[in-house]
C-alpha positions as CSV (number, residue, x, y, z in Angstrom):
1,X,-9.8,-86.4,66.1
2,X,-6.7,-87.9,67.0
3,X,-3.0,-86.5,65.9
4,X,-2.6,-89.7,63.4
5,X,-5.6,-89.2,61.6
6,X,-4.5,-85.5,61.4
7,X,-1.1,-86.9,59.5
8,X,-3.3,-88.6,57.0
9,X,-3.2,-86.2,54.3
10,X,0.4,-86.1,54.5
11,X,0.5,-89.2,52.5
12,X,-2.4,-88.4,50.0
13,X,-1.0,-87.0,46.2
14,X,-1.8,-83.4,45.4
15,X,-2.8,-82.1,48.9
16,X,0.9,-80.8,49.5
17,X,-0.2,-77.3,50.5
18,X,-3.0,-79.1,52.7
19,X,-0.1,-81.3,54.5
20,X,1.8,-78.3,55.3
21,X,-0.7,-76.5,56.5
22,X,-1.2,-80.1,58.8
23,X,2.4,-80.9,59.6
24,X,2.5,-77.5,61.0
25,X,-0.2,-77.4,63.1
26,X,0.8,-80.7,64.8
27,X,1.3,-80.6,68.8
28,X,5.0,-79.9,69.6
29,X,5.2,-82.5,72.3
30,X,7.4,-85.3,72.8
31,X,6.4,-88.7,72.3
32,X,8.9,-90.9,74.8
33,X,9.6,-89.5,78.7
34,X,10.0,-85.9,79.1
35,X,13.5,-86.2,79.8
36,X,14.1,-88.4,76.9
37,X,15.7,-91.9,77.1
38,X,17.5,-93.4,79.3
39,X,19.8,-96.4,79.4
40,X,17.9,-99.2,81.1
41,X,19.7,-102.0,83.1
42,X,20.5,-105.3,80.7
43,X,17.9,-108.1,81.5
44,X,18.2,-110.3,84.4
45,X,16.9,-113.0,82.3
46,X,18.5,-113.8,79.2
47,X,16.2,-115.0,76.2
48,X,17.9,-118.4,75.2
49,X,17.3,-118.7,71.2
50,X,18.3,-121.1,68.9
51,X,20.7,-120.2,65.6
52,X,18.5,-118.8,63.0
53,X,16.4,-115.2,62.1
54,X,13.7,-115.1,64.7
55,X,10.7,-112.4,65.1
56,X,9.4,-110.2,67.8
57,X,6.5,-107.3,67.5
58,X,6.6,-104.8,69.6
59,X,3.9,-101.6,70.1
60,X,5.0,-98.3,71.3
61,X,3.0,-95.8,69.7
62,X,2.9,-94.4,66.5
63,X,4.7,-96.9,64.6
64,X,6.9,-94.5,62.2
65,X,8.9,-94.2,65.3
66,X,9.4,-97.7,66.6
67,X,10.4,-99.0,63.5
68,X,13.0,-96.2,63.1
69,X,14.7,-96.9,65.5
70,X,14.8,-101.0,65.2
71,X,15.9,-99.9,61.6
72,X,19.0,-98.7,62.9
73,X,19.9,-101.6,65.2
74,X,22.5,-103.9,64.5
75,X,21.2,-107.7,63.8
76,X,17.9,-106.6,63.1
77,X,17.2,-108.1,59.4
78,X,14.1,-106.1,58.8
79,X,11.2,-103.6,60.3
80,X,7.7,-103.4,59.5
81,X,5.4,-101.1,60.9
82,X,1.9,-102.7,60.9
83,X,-1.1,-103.7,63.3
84,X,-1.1,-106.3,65.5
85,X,-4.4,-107.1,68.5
86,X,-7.3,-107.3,66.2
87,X,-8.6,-109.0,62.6
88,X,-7.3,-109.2,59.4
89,X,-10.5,-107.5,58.2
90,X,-9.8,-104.8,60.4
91,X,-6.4,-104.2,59.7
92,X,-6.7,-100.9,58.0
93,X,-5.0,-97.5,58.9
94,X,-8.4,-95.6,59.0
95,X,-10.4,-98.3,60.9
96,X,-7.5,-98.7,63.2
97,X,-7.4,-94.9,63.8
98,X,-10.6,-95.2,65.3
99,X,-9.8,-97.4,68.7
100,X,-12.4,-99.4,68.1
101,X,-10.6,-102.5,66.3
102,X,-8.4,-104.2,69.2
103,X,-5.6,-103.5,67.2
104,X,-2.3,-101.6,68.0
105,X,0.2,-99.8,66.1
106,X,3.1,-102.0,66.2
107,X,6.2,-102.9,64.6
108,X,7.4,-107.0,63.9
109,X,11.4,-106.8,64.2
110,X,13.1,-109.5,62.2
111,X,16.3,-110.4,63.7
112,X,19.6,-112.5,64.2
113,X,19.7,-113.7,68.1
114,X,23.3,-114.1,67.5
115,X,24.1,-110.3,66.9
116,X,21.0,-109.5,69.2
117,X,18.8,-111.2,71.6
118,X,15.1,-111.0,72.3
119,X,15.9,-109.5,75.7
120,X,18.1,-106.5,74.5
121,X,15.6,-105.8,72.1
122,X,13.5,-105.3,75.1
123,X,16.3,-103.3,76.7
124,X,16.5,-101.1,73.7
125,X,12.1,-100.7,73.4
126,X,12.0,-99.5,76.8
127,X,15.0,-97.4,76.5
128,X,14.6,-94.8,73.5
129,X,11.1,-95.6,71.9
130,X,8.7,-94.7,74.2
131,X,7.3,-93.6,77.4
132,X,6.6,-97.0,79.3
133,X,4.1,-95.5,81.7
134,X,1.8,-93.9,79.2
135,X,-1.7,-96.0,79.3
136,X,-3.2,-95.6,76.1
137,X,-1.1,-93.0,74.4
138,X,2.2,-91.6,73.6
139,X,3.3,-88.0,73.1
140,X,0.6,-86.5,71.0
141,X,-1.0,-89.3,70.1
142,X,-4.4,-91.4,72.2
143,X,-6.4,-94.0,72.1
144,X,-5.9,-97.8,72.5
145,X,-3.9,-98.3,69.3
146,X,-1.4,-96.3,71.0
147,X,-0.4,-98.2,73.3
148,X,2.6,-99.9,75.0
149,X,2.5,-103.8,73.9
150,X,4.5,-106.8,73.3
151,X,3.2,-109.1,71.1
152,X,5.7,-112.4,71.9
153,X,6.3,-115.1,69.2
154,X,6.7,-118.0,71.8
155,X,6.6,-118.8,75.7
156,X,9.9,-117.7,75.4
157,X,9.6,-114.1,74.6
158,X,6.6,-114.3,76.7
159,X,8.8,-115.0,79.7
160,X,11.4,-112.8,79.0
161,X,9.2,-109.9,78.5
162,X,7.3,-110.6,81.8
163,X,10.5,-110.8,83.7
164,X,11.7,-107.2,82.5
165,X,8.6,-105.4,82.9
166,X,8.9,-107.1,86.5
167,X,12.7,-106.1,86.4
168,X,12.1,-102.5,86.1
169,X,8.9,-102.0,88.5
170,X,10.6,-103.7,91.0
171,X,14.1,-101.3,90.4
172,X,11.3,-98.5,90.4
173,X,13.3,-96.4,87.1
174,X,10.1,-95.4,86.5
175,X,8.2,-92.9,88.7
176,X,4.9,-95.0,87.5
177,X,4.7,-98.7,87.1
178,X,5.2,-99.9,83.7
179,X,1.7,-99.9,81.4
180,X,2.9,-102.2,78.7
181,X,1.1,-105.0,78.4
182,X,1.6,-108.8,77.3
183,X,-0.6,-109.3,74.6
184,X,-1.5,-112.3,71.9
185,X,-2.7,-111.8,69.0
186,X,-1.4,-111.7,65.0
187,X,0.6,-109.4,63.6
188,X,-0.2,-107.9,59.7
189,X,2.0,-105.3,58.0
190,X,0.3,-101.7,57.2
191,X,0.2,-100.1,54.2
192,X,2.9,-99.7,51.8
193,X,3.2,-95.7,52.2
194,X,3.6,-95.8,55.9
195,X,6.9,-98.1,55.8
196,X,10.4,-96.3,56.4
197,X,8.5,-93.4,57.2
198,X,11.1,-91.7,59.2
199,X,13.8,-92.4,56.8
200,X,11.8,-91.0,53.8
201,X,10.7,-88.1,55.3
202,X,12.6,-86.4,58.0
203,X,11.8,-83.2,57.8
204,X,8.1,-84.0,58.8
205,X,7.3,-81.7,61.6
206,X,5.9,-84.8,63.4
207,X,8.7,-87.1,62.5
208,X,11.3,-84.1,63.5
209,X,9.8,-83.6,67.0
210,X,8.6,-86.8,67.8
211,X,10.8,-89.5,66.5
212,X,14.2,-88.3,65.5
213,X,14.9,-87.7,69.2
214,X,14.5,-91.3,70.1
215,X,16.9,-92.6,66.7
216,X,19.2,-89.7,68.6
217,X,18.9,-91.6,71.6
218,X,19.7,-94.6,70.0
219,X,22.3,-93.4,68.7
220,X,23.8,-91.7,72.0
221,X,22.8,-94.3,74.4
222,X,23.6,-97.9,72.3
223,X,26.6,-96.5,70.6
224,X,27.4,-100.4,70.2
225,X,24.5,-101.1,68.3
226,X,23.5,-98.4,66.4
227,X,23.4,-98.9,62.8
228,X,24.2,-95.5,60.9
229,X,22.0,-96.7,58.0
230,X,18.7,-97.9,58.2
231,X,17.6,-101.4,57.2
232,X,14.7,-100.4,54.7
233,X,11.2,-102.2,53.7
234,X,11.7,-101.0,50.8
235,X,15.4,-101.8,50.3
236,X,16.0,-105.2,51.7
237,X,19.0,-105.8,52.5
238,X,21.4,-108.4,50.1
C-alpha cells in the first residue's frame, strides 16, 4: 500500500483520530533531491507564445505539492491538481492509486506567457518540485502515477520541453539522466477535496515534510516570482 492511499482517510469526515494516527505514521522523507532545490540554468530555447492565457500540465509526484508551488508563482492564473495519461472513466483518486490506469498525478497550470513563459515554468518544475531522476516515484511516494511527466498543449511546448530535458542531461546537473517523460494524453481535474491542499492544511505531517520545503524553495530560489499568496481553486482570483 502505497503512502497516498495511506493519506486517504485524512480527507474522510469523522475519522480525525484515525488521520492522526495516519499523518503520523507517514515516512519522514523528502520528496524532491536530497539536497533540496536548486536553481536550474534559464532555457536555451525560449517558448514563443502568442498574447493570451495559455495552459501547461505538468506531473511531478503527489500532486498537493506541484500545484503548491505553481500557486505561488507569479502569472500563473490558476492550479489544479488532477490526472492526466489515462481515461475519463478512470480518473478517480482510488483507481488511480492503484498504478494500473495510465494515469499520473499531475497539475494543469493556467497562465499569462507575458508575466511567464512555458519555458520558465519548466525552469521552475525542475527546480523546486521534484526529483527529476526519480523513475516512477517521488519521496515517499511509488508507482507509475508518481511519476515525472510533461503533458504539452501543442508542438510548441513539446519542443521546448524536449530541448530542456536535453539542456540539463547534456550540462550533466544531475548525477542521473533526467526520467521525465514527454507524454500525450488528456488532462481531468481530481476531486474537489484534494485542491489547495497545501494551502488548507499545512500542518499535515506529509504536507509539512514533503511539500513545504519545495514552496520554501520557491520562495528562496525565484525570489522574483514568488507570489506570497496562493492563487486558490477554490478562490479564483477577480
Amino acid at each position: 500500500m502505497t503512502t497516498e492511499r495511506l493519506r486517504a482517510p485524512l480527507l474522510i469526515g469523522g475519522l480525525t483520530g484515525l488521520a492522526l494516527l495516519v499523518g503520523a505514521a507517514l515516512p519522514l522523507a523528502p520528496a524532491s533531491a536530497e539536497e533540496g532545490g536548486q536553481r536550474l540554468p534559464e532555457a536555451a530555447m525560449t517558448a514563443r507564445e502568442k498574447p493570451g492565457l495559455r495552459t501547461a500540465t505538468f506531473a511531478g509526484g503527489c500532486f498537493w505539492g506541484v500545484q503548491g508551488v505553481f500557486q505561488h508563482v507569479k502569472g500563473v492564473k490558476n492550479a489544479v491538481s488532477g490526472y492526466a495519461g489515462g481515461t475519463r472513466a478512470s480518473a478517480r483518486y482510488e483507481e488511480v492509486g492503484t498504478g494500473r490506469t495510465g494515469h499520473a498525478e499531475a497539475v494543469q497550470v493556467t497562465y499569462d506567457p507575458a508575466v511567464v513563459r512555458y519555458d520558465e515554468l519548466l525552469q521552475i518544475f525542475f527546480s523546486v518540485a521534484l526529483d527529476p531522476t526519480e523513475v516512477d516515484r517521488q519521496g515517499p511516494d511509488t508507482g507509475p502515477q508518481y511519476r515525472s511527466a510533461l503533458f504539452p498543449a501543442d508542438a510548441e511546448q513539446a519542443a521546448v520541453a524536449k530541448a530542456y530535458i536535453a539542456q540539463l542531461d547534456g550540462a550533466k546537473i544531475f548525477s542521473k539522466p533526467v526520467a521525465t517523460r514527454i507524454e500525450s494524453g488528456a488532462f481531468y481535474p481530481a476531486e474537489g477535496y484534494h485542491q489547495d491542499y497545501m494551502t488548507l492544511h499545512p500542518t499535515n505531517s506529509y504536507i509539512a515534510v514533503n511539500d513545504a520545503p519545495k514552496l520554501r524553495d520557491l520562495k528562496a530560489l525565484f525570489p522574483e516570482r514568488a507570489n506570497a499568496q496562493p492563487v486558490l481553486v477554490g478562490r479564483p482570483p477577480a
